[in-house]
Each structure stands twice: as structure tokens, then as C-alpha cells.
PDB file of N, CA, C and O in Angstrom:
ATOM      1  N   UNK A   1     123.191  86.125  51.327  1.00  0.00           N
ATOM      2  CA  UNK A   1     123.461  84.795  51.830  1.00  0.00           C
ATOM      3  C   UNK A   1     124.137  83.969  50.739  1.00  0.00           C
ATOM      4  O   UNK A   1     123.510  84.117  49.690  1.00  0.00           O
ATOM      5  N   UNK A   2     125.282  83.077  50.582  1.00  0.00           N
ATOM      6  CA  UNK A   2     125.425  82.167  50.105  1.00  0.00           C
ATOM      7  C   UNK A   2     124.814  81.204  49.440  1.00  0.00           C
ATOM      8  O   UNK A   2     124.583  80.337  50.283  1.00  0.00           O
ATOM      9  N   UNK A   3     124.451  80.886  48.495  1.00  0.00           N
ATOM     10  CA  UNK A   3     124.819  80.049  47.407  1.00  0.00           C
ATOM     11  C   UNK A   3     124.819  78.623  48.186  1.00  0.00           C
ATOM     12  O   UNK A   3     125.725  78.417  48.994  1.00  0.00           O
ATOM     13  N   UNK A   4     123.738  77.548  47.944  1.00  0.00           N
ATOM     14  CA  UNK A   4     124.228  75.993  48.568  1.00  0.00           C
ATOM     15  C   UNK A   4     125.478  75.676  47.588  1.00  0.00           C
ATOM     16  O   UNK A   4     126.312  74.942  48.119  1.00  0.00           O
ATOM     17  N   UNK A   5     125.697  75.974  46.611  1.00  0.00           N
ATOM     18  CA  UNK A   5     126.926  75.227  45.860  1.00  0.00           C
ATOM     19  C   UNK A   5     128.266  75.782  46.561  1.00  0.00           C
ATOM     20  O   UNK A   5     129.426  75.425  46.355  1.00  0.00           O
ATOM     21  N   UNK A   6     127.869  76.572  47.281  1.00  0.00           N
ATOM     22  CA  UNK A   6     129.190  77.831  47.751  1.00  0.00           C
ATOM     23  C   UNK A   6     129.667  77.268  49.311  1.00  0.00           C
ATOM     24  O   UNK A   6     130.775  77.229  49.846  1.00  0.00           O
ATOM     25  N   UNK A   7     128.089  76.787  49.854  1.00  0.00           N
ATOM     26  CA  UNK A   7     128.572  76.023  51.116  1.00  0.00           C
ATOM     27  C   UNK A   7     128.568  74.554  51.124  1.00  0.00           C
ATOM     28  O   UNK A   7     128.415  73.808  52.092  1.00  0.00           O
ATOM     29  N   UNK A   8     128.720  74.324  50.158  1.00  0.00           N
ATOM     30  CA  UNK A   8     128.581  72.213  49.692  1.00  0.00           C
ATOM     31  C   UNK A   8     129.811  72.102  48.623  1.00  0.00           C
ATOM     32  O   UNK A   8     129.534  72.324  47.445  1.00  0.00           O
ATOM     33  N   UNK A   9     131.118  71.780  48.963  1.00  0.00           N
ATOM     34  CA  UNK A   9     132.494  71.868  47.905  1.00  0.00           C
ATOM     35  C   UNK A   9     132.321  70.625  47.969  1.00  0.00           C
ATOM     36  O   UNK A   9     131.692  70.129  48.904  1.00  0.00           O
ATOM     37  N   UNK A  10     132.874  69.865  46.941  1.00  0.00           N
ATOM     38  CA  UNK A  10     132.578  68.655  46.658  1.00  0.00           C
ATOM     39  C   UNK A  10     133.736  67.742  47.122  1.00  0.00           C
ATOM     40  O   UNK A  10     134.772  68.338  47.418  1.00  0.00           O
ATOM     41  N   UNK A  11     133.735  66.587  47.220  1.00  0.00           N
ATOM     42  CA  UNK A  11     135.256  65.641  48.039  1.00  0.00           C
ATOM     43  C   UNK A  11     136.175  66.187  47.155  1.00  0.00           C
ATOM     44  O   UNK A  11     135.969  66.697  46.054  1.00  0.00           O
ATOM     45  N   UNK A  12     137.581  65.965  47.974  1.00  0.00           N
ATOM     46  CA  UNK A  12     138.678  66.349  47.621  1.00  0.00           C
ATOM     47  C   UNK A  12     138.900  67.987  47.653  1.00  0.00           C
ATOM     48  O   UNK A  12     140.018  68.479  47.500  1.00  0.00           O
ATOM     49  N   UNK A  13     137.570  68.865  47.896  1.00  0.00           N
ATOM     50  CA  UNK A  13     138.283  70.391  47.655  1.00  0.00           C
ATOM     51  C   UNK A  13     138.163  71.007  48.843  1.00  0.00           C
ATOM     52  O   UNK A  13     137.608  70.613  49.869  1.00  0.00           O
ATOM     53  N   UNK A  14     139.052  72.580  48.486  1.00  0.00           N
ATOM     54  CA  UNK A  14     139.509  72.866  50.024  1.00  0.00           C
ATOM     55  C   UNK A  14     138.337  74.104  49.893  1.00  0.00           C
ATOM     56  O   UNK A  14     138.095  74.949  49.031  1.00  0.00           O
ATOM     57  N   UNK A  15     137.731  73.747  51.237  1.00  0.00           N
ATOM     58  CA  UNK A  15     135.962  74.579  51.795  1.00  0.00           C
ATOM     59  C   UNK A  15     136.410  75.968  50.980  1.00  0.00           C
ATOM     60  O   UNK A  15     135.855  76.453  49.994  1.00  0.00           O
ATOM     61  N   UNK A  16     137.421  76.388  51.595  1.00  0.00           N
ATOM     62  CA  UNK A  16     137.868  78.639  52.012  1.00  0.00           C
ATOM     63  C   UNK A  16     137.746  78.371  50.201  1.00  0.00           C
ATOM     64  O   UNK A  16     136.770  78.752  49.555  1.00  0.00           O
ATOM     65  N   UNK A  17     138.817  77.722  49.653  1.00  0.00           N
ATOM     66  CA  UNK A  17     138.406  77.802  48.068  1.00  0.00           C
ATOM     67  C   UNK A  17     137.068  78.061  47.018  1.00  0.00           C
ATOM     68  O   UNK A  17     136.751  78.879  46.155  1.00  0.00           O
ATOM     69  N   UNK A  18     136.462  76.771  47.687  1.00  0.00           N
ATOM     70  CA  UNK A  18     134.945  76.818  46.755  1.00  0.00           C
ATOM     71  C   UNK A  18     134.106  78.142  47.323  1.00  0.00           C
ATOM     72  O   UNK A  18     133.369  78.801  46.590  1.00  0.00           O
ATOM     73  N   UNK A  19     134.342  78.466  48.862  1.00  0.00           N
ATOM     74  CA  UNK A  19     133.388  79.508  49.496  1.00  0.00           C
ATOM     75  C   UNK A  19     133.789  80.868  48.768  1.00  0.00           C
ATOM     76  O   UNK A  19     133.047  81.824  48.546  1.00  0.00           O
ATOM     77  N   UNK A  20     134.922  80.751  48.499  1.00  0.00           N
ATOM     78  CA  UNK A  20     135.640  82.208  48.326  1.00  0.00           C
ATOM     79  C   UNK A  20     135.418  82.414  46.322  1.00  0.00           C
ATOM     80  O   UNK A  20     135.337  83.515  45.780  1.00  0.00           O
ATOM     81  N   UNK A  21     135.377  81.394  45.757  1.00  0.00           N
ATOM     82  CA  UNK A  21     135.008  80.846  44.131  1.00  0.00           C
ATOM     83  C   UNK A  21     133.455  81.246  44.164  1.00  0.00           C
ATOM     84  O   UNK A  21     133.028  81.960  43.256  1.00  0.00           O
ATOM     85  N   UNK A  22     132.883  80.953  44.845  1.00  0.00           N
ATOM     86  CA  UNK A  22     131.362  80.482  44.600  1.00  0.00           C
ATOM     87  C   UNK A  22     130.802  81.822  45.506  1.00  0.00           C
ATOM     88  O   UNK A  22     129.736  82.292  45.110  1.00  0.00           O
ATOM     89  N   UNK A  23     131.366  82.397  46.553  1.00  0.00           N
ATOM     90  CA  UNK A  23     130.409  83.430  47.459  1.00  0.00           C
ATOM     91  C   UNK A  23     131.364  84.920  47.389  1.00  0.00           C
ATOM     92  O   UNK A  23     131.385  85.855  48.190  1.00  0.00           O
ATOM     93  N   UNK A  24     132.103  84.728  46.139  1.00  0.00           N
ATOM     94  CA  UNK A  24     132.966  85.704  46.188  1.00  0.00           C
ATOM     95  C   UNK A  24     132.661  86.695  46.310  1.00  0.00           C
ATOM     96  O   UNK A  24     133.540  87.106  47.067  1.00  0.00           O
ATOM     97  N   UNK A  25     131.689  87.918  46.044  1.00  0.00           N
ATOM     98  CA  UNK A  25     131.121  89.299  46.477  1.00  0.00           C
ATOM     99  C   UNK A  25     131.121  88.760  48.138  1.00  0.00           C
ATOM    100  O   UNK A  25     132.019  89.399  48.685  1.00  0.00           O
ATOM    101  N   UNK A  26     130.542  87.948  49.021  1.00  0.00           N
ATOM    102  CA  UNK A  26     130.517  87.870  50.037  1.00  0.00           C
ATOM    103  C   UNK A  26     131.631  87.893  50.660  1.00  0.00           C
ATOM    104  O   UNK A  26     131.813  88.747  51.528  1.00  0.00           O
ATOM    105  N   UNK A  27     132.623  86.942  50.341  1.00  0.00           N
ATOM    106  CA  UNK A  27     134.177  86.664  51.398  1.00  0.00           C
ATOM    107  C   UNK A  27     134.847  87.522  50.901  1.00  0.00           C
ATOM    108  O   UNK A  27     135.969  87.494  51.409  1.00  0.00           O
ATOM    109  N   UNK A  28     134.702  88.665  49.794  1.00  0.00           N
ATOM    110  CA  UNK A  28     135.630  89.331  49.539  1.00  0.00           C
ATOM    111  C   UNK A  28     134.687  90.867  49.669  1.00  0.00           C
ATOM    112  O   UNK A  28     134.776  91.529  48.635  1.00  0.00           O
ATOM    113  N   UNK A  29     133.934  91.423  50.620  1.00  0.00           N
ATOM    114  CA  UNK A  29     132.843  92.144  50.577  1.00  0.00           C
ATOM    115  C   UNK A  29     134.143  93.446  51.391  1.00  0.00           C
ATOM    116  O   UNK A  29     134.076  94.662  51.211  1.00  0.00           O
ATOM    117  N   UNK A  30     134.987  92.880  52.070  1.00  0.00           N
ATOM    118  CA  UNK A  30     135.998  94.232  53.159  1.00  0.00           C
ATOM    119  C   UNK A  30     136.926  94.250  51.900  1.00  0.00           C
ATOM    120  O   UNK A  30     138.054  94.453  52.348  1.00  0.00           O
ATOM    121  N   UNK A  31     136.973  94.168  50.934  1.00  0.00           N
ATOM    122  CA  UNK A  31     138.604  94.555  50.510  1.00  0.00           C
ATOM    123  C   UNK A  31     137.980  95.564  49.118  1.00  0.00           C
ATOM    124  O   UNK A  31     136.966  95.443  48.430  1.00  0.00           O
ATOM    125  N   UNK A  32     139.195  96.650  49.099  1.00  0.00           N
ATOM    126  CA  UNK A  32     139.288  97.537  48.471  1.00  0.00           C
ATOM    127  C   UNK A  32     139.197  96.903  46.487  1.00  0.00           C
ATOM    128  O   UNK A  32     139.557  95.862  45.938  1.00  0.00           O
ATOM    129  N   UNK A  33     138.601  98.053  46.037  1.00  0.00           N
ATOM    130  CA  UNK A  33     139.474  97.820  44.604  1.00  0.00           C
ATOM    131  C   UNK A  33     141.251  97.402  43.931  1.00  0.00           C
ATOM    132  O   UNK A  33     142.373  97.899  44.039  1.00  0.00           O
ATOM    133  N   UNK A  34     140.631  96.218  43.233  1.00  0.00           N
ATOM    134  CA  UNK A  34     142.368  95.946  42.929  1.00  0.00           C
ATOM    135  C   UNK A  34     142.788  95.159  44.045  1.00  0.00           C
ATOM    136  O   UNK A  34     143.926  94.716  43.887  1.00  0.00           O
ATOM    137  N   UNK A  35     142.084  94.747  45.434  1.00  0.00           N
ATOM    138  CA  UNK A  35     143.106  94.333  46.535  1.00  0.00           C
ATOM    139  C   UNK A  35     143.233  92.936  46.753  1.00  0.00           C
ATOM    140  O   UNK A  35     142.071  92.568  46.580  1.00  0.00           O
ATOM    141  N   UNK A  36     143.851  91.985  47.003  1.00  0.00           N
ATOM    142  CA  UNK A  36     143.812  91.090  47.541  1.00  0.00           C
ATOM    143  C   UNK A  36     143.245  90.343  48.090  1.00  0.00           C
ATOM    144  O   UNK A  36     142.940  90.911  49.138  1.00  0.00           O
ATOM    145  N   UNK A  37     142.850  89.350  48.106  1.00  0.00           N
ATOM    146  CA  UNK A  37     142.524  89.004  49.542  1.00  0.00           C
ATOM    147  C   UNK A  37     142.989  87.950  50.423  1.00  0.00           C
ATOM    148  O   UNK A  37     142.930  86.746  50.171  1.00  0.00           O
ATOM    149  N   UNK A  38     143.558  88.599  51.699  1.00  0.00           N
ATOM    150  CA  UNK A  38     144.843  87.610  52.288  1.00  0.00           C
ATOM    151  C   UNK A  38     145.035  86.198  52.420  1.00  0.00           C
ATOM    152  O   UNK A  38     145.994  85.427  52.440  1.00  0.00           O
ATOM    153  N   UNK A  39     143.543  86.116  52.519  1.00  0.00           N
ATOM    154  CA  UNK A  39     143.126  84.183  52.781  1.00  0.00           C
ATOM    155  C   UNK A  39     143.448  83.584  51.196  1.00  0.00           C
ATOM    156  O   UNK A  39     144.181  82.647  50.879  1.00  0.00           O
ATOM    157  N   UNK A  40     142.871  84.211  50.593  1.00  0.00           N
ATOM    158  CA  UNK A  40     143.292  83.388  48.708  1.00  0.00           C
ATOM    159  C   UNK A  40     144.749  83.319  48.781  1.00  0.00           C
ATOM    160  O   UNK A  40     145.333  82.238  48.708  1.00  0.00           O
ATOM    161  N   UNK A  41     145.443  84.594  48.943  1.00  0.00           N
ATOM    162  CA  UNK A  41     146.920  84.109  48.809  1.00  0.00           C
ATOM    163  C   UNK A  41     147.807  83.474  49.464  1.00  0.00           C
ATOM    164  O   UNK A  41     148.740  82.863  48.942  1.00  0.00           O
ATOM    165  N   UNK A  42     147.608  83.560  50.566  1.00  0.00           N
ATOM    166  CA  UNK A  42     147.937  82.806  51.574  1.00  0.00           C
ATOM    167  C   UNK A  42     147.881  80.726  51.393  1.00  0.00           C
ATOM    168  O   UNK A  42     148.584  79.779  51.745  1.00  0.00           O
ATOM    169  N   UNK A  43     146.329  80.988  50.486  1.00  0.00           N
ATOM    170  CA  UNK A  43     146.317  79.282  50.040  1.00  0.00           C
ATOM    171  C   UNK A  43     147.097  79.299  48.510  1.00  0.00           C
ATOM    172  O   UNK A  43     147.564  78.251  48.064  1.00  0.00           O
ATOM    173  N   UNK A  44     147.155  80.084  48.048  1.00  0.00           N
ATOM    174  CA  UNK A  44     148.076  80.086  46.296  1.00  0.00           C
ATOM    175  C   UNK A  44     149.738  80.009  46.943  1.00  0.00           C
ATOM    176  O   UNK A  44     150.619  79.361  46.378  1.00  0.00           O
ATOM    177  N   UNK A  45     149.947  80.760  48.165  1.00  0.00           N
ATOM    178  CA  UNK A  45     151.332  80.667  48.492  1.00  0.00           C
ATOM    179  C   UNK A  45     151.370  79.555  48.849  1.00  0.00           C
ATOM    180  O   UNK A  45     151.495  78.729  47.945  1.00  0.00           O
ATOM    181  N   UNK A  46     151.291  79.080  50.148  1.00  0.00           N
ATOM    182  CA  UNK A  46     151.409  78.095  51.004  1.00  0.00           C
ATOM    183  C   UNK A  46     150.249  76.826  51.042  1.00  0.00           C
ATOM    184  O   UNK A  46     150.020  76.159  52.051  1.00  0.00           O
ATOM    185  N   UNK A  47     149.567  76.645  49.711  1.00  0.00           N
ATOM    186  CA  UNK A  47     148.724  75.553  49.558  1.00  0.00           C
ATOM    187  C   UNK A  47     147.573  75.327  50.119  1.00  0.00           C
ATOM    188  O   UNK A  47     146.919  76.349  50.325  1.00  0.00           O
ATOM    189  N   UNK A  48     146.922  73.983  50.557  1.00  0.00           N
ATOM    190  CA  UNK A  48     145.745  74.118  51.272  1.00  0.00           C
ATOM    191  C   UNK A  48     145.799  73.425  52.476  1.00  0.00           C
ATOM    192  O   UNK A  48     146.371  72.338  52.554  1.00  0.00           O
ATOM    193  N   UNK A  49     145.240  73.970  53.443  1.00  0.00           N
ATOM    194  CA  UNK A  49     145.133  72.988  55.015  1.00  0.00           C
ATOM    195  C   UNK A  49     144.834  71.739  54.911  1.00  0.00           C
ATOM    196  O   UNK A  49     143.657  71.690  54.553  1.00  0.00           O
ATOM    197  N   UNK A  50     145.345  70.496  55.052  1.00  0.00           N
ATOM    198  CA  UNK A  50     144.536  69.411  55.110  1.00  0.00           C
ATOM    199  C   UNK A  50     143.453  69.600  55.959  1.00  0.00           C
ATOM    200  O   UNK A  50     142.614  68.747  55.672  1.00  0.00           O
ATOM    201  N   UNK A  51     142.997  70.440  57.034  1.00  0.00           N
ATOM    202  CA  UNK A  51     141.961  70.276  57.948  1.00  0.00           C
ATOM    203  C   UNK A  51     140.485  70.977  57.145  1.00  0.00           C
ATOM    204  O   UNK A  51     139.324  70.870  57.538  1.00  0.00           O
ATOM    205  N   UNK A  52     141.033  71.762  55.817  1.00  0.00           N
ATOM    206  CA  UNK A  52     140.088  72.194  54.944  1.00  0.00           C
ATOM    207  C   UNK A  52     139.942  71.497  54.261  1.00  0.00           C
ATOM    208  O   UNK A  52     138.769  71.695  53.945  1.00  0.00           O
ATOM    209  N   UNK A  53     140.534  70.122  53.281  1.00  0.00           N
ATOM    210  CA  UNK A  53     139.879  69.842  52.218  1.00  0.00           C
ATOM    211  C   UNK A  53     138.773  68.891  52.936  1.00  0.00           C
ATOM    212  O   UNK A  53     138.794  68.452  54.086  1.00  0.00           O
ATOM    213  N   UNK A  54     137.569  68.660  51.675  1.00  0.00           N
ATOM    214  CA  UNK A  54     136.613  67.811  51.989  1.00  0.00           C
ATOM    215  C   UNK A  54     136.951  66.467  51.732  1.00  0.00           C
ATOM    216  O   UNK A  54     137.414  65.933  50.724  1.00  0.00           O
ATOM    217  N   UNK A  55     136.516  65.862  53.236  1.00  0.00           N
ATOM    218  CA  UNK A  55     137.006  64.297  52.912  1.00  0.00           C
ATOM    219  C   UNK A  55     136.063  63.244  52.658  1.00  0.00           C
ATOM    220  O   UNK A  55     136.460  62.103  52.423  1.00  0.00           O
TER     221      UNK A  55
END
């Protein structure tokens, strides 16, 4: 299970970030050695959702 710091990101940050920072063995539990993971890059490419950051 998650971490309260992992499901509580503080104002201004984007949720998938702190969850994926803070519960990382968890949100990254399907991906191979060495691999990616599509949601992180996807926010390093193309930034963060405004509908994710905390307001």
C-alpha cells in the first residue's frame, strides 16, 4: 500500500508525479528492468496536466 506522503502531494504539484516519486516500487511494479515508464515520460515530454496539479 502506499505511503500517506505518496497519496497527499502538496499545493502546486502534479498527483502522477509525487505518486510515482513517493510509491515508486508500486506505479512502476509492470515494467521490466532498465524500462521506462510511459506515464513519467510522457509528463518529462509533454509537461503536466493542469487537471493533475494540486490546487
Amino acid at each position: 500500500m502506499a505511503s500517506t506522503k505518496a497519496m497527499n502531494p502538496p499545493r502546486r504539484e502534479c498527483r502522477q508525479c509525487w505518486y510515482h516519486a513517493y510509491a515508486s516500487r508500486e506505479a512502476h511494479a509492470g515494467l521490466g528492468p532498465r524500462e521506462d515508464c510511459p506515464e513519467c515520460v510522457d509528463h518529462m515530454v509533454n509537461g503536466h496536466p493542469e487537471h493533475m496539479i494540486v490546487r
